[in-house]
N, C-alpha and C positions, 0 to 999 in steps of 0.2 A: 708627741707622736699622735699624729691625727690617725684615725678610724673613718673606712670609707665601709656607708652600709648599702646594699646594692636589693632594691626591691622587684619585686618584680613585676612587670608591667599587667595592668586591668583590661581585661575583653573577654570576648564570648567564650566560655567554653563548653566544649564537646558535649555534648547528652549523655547521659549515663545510660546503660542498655535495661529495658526492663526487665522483670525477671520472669522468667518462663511459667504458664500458670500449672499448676498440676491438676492432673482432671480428677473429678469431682463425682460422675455420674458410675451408674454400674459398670464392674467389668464385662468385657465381652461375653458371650455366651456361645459357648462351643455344642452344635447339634449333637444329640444323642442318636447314637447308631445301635441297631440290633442285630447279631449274625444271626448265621444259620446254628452257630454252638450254642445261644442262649436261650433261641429259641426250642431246641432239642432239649436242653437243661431242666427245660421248664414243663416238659412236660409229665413227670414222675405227680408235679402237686396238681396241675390241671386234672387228671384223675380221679388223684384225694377228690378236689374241690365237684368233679362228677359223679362219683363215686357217693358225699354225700348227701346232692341233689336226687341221686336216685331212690337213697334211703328214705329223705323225707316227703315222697311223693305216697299219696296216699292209698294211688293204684296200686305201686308195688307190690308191698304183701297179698293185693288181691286177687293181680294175676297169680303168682305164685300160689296160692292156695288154691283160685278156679283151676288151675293145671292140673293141682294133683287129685280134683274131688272129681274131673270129667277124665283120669286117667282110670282111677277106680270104678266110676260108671260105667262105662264105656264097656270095659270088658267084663267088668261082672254081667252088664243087660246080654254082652253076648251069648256070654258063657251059659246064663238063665233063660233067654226066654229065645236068640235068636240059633245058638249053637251050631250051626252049619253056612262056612259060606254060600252065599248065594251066587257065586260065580262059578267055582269049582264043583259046588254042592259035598265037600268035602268037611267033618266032622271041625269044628275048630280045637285048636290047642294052645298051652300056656305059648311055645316058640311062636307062636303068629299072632294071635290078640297082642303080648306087651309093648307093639309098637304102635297099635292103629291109633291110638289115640295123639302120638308125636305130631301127624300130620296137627292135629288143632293144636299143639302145643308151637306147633310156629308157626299159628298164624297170631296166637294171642306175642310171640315174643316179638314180631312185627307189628304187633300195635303198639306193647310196649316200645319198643325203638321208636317211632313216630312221636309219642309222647316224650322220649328225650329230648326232644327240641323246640315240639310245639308247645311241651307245657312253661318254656321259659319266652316263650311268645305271647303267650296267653297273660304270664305272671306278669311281663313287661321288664322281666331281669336278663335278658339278653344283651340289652345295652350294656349294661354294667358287667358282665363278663367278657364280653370284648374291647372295655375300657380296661379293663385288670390284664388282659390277654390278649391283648393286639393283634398276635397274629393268630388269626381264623381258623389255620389250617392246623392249630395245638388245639384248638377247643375241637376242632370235628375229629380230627386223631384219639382226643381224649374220650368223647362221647361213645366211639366205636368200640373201643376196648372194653370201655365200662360196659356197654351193650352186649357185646358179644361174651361175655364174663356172665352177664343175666342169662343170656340165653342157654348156653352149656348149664347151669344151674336148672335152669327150665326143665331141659332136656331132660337131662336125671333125674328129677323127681318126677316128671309124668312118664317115665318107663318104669321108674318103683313102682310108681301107683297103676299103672295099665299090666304090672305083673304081679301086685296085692290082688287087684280086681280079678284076675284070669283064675287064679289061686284061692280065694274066695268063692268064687262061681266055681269051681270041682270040675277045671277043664285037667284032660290029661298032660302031663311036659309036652308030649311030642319029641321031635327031633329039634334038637336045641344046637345040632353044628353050624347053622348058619347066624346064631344070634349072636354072637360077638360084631362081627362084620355087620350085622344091618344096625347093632348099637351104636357101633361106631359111626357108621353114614348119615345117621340119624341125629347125632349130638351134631355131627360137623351140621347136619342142617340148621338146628335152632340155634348153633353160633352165628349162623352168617344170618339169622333171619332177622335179628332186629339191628345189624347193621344196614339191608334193605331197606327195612323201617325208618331209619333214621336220615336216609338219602329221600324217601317218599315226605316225611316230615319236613323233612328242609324244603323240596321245592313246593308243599300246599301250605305248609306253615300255619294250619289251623286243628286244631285237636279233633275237633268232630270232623270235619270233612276227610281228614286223612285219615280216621279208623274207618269210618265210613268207606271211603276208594278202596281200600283193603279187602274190607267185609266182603262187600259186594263185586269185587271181582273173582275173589277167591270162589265163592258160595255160588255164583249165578253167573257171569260174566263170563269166564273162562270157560263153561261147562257146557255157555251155550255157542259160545265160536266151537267148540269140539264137533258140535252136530252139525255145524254152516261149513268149517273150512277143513282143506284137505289135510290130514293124517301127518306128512310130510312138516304141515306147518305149524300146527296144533303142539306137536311133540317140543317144541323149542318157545313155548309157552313156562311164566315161573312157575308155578302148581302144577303144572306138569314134570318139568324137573323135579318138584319134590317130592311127588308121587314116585318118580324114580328111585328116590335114593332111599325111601324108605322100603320100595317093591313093592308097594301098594296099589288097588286103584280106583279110578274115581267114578262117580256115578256116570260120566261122561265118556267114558271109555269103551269100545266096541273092539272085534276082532281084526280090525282095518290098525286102527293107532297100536293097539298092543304087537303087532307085525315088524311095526317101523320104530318099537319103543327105544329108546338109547340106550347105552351103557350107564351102570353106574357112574364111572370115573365123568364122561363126558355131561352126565348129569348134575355134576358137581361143579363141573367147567363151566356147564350154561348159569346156573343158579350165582356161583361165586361173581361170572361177569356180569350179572342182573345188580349185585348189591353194589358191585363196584363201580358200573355206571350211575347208579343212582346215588349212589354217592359225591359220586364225581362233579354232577349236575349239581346237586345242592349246593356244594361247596363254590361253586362258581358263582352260584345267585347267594349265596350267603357273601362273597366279596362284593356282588353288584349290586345288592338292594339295601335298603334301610334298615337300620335296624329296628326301629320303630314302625 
């Protein structure tokens, strides 16, 4: 029995397929996005983190102590040496001294405000909170809080102290129905005073020149447009407003501006859109400028 074996014929064959390389390099990277929720979320510790910036500033305690040692001044020099207004020519009493001193109580919680911002200007740690806080408008949200939190703190304690002083000096109570209400308009003052401050801070963004602009409008600036420009326009001036809301008045005041003086409520209107605009401003050059 023969066996037939059957081979199979030699030639080219086909390529084999190579094999697919697998990649090697990183994976993709997918952008990080931040809403509007995380940004909200985030503001509770922006606070904390302003909160104990404000602690460790060295001014701090000092305004707060200068408030309450020109609160007790203040009204004890009245109550001792000057005793009678000199507008009314009427006897002074404990219900009228314990606020005269608030008017300086916001202008110091306006320079504090200024100092919330210039001093991290100044320190050069600005950057670096806007690197931890990207978005801007958490860190100026957070500053204002914290400020305005100083300021009502302010408040309080130079009306104790401008009603130790009244009290010390042997002025009579007086009629005290209207001191709740001028308390009150009064705290609302030195809340919103060093959120002004802090929109004034933002757009000089230098420590000295922004207390300075403050000082010197307050004290001399304002008091001399009172004597140059009409009554009408004078009155919608910010130290004029707050001369409002405390019912006080200013070395600058004649029987012309007192005529056309505002309301309280709308006194509160001008001052509040005063802090709000300057805020508004800063916060806009705080997006467009360096931070350095």
């Amino acid at each position: 029995m023969t066996s037939t074996t059957h081979s199979t014929p030699l030639g080219p064959t086909s390529p084999r397929p190579l094999p697919t390389p697998t990649p090697t390099g990183p994976p993709p990277t997918v952008p990080m996005t931040r809403d509007r929720d995380d940004d909200l979320a985030a503001v509770p510790a922006a606070v904390r983190s302003e909160w104990i910036k404000l602690r460790s500033l060295r001014s701090t305690p000092a305004i707060l102590c200068l408030t309450i040692v020109i609160g007790v001044l203040l009204s004890w020099i009245l109550a001792t040496f000057v005793k009678t207004d000199p507008n009314t020519h009427e006897v002074f009493t404990v219900g009228q001294t314990f606020i005269f001193s608030t008017w300086l109580s916001s202008v110091l919680a306006i320079v504090m405000g200024t100092l919330l911002f210039t001093s991290e200007v100044q320190h050069g740690t600005l950057a670096n909170a806007i690197t931890s806080q990207p978005a801007r408008w958490v860190i100026v949200a957070a500053k204002a809080m914290v400020g305005a939190g100083f300021g009502l703190v302010m408040g309080i304690a130079g009306m104790v102290a401008g009603f130790t002083g009244a009290v010390l000096g042997g002025l009579e109570t007086g009629n005290t129905s209207g001191m709740a209400a001028t308390a009150l308009w009064g705290l609302l003052l030195t809340t919103l005073a060093p959120v002004f401050g802090l929109g004034v801070g933002m757009i000089i963004r230098h420590s000295a020149a922004a207390a300075s602009t403050v000082l010197v409008w307050a004290l001399v600036l304002e008091n001399l447009i009172k004597s140059l420009a009409p009554p009408k326009l004078t009155r919608l001036m910010p130290f004029s407003a707050a001369n409002g809301l405390l019912g006080i008045q200013s070395a600058g005041d004649t029987p012309a501006t007192r005529a056309v003086a505002l309301s309280r409520v709308h006194d509160a209107l001008l001052f509040s859109g005063y802090s709000l605009a300057a805020i508004a401003v800063g916060t806009v050059l705080l997006y467009r400028r360096d931070t350095n």
